[in-house]
N, C-alpha and C positions, 0 to 999 in steps of 0.2 A: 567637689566640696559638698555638692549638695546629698548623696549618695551614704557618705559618712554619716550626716546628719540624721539621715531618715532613719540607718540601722540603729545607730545611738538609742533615739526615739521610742523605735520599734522592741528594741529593747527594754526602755527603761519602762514602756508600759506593759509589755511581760510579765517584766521582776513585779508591777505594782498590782495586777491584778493575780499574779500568783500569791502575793503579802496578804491579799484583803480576803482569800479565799481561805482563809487559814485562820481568820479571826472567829468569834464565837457567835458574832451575830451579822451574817454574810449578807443579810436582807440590811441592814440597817447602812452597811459595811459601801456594797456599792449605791444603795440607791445617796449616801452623801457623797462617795465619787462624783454622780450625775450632775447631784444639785452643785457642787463645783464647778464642774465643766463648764454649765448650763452658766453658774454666775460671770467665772470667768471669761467667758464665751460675749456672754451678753455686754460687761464693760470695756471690752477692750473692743466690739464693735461700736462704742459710743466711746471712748476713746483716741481711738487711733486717729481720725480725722483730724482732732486740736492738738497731737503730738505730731505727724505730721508738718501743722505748719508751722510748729515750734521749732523740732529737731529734724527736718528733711525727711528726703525719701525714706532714707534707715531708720526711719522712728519706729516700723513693724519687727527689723531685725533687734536693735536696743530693746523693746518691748519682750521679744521672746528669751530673749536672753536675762533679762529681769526676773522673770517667772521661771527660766530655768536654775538660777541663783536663787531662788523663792524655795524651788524644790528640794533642793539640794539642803540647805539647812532644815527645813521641814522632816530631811532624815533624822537628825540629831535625835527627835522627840519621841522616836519609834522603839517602843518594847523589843525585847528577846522575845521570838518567838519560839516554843519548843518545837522540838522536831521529831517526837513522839509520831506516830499515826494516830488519829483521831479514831474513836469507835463510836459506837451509839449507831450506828447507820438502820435503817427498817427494813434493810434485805436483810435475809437471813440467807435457811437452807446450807448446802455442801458449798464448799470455796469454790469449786469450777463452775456449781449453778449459779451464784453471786455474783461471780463474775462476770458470765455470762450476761447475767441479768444488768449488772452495771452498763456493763459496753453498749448493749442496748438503746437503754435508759439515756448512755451520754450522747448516743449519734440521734437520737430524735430530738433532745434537748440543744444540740449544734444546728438541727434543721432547723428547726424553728426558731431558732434565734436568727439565722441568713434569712429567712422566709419576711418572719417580720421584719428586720432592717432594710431586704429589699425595697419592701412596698413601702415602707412610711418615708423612707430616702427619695425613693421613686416621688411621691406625692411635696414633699420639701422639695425639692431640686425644679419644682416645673408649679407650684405655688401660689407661683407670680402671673404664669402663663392662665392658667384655671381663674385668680382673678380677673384680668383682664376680657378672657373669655365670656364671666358673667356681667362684665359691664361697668366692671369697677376701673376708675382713672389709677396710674400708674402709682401717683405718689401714694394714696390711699389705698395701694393694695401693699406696698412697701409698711407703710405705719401698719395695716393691720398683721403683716406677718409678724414685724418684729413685737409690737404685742402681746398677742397670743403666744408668741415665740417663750415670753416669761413666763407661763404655764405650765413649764417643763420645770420650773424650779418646785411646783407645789406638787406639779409628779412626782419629783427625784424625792420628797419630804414623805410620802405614803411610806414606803417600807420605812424609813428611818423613824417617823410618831407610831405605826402600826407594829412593824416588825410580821407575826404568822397570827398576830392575835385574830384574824378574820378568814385564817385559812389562805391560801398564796394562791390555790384554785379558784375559789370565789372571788380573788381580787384579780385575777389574771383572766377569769374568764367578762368579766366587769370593763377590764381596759383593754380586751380586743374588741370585747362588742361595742367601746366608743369609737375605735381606732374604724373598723369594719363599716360604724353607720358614719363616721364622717368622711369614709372615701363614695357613700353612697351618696351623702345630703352636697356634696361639693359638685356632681353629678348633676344637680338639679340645682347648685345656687345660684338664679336668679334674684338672688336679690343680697343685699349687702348683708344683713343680720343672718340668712344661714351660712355664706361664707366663713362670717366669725365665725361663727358660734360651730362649723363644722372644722375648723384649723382650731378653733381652741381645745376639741375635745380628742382631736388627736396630738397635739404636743402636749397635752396632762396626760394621756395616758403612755406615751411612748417613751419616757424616763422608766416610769412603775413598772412595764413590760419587762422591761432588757433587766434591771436590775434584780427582779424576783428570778427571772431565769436564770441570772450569773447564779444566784443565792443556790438554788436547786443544784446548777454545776459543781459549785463551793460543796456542796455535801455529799456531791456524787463520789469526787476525787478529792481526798482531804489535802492530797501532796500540792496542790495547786495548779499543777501542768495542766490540768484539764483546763482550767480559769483562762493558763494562757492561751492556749488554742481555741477558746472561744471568742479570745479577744480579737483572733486574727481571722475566725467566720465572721464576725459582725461587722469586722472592718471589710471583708469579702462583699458580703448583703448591702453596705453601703455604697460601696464602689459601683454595686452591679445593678440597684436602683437607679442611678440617673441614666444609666445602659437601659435598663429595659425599655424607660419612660420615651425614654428619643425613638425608640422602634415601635412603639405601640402607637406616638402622635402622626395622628392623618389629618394636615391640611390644617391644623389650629384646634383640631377634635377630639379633647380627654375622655370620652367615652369610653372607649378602650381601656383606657392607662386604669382608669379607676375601678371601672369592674373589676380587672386583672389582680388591681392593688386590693379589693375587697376580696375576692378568690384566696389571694396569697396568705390575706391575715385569717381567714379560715382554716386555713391549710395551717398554719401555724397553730393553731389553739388542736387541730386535732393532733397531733403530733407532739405537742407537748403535753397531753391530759395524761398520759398512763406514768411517766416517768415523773411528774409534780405528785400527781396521784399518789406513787409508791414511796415519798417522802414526807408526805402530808402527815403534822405531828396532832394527835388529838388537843383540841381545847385544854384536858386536865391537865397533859403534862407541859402546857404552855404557862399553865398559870404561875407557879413561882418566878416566871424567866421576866415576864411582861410589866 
């Protein structure tokens, strides 16, 4: 039964990130995906405990089920979409050079989507372990994650209030250099305020990350298939982050994990600058849009 469920699943977020890649404003598009997720995410982790002891064990399946009936009318509200190809694209040149250049363009923008999810997954997943590490008692490292945890709702809000008006580069190069110094400053958090303040600066920047990158995808490949097979590297990178993290920890010692995790989100910003780069729309022709 369970097997069924997952491809369903699997499926129906395909179809949804193929749909959102295909709208006219793909920044705005997923980063309210995120801030979703991230809501949903958040209240039915503060939910589920007092349904539980209302409706039993099955309160998480009735839960899921709830939200899948949620979806499911949520269709009804959904425009036609045309099935035109979209143009406007800033590659030019001969069809074989463009596309060449596309292909490209899409395998370094899949790297560094796995690259980034890796590491920030890696750092989420062992968290808890890293507070403890610097000294913090267990309950108060639990309140500080989930927390900071709702910082991702005011990530997942940048492209959707901004959209390109600041350039996807400039803001992409902005949330790896939080992401990057808060695997460094958790390194050295000794003391409770740079813990925060090194988890909050990477769950605000880790919504804005994924979402500006789907958005660049969205415009690589207008048909959307690209959107979906991105959706299934990131779910790759996440899976492969709490992987790395467990082979990297020696003896209680996130040294490793985090250097590794600062490396990785390096490794991501170089690998994504030429293909944001070649879609990067000037300020003037942004202005009617914004």
């Amino acid at each position: 039964m369970r097997k069924p469920i997952q491809l369903c699943g699997g499926l129906s977020l395909g179809i949804a990130f193929a749909v959102l890649a295909r709208l006219n404003y793909p920044d705005r598009a997923f980063g309210a995906l995120l801030f979703v997720q991230f809501s949903i995410g958040s209240l039915v982790i503060y939910l589920l405990p007092a349904l539980e002891s209302l409706l039993g064990a099955y309160a998480v399946f009735y839960l899921m089920a709830a939200i899948a009936v949620l979806a499911l009318l949520s269709l009804l509200c959904l425009p036609t979409l045309s099935l035109a190809p979209q143009h406007g694209s800033p590659v030019r040149a001969s069809a074989n050079t463009a596309r060449a250049a596309l292909t490209q363009h899409a395998v370094l923008l899949l790297l560094a989507i796995m690259l980034y999810q890796t590491a920030a997954s890696a750092i989420w997943a062992y968290a808890g372990l890293i507070g403890q590490a610097a000294g913090m008692a267990t309950a108060s490292v639990n309140n500080t994650i989930a927390l900071t945890g709702l910082l991702g709702l005011a990530g997942a809000m940048l492209p959707v209030l901004t959209g390109q008006r600041f350039g996807r580069l400039n803001l992409l190069l902005a949330a790896i250099v939080l992401s990057l110094s808060a695997a460094l400053l958790l390194n050295v958090a000794q003391h409770n305020l740079l813990y925060i303040g090194a988890l909050a600066m990477l769950f605000f920047a880790w919504p804005a990350v994924l979402a500006y990158l789907l958005a660049v995808i969205a415009e690589t490949d207008s048909s959307g298939r690209l959107a979906t097979i991105a959706a299934v590297v990131s779910s790759i990178g996440m899976a492969t982050g709490p992987l790395l993290a467990s082979a990297l920890l020696d003896n209680g010692n996130v040294s490793a994990l985090l250097y590794s995790c600062a490396l990785l989100f390096l490794c991501s910003y170089v690998l994504l600058f030429k293909p944001v780069l070649a879609f990067e729309k000037p300020a003037a022709a942004l202005a009617p849009c914004q």
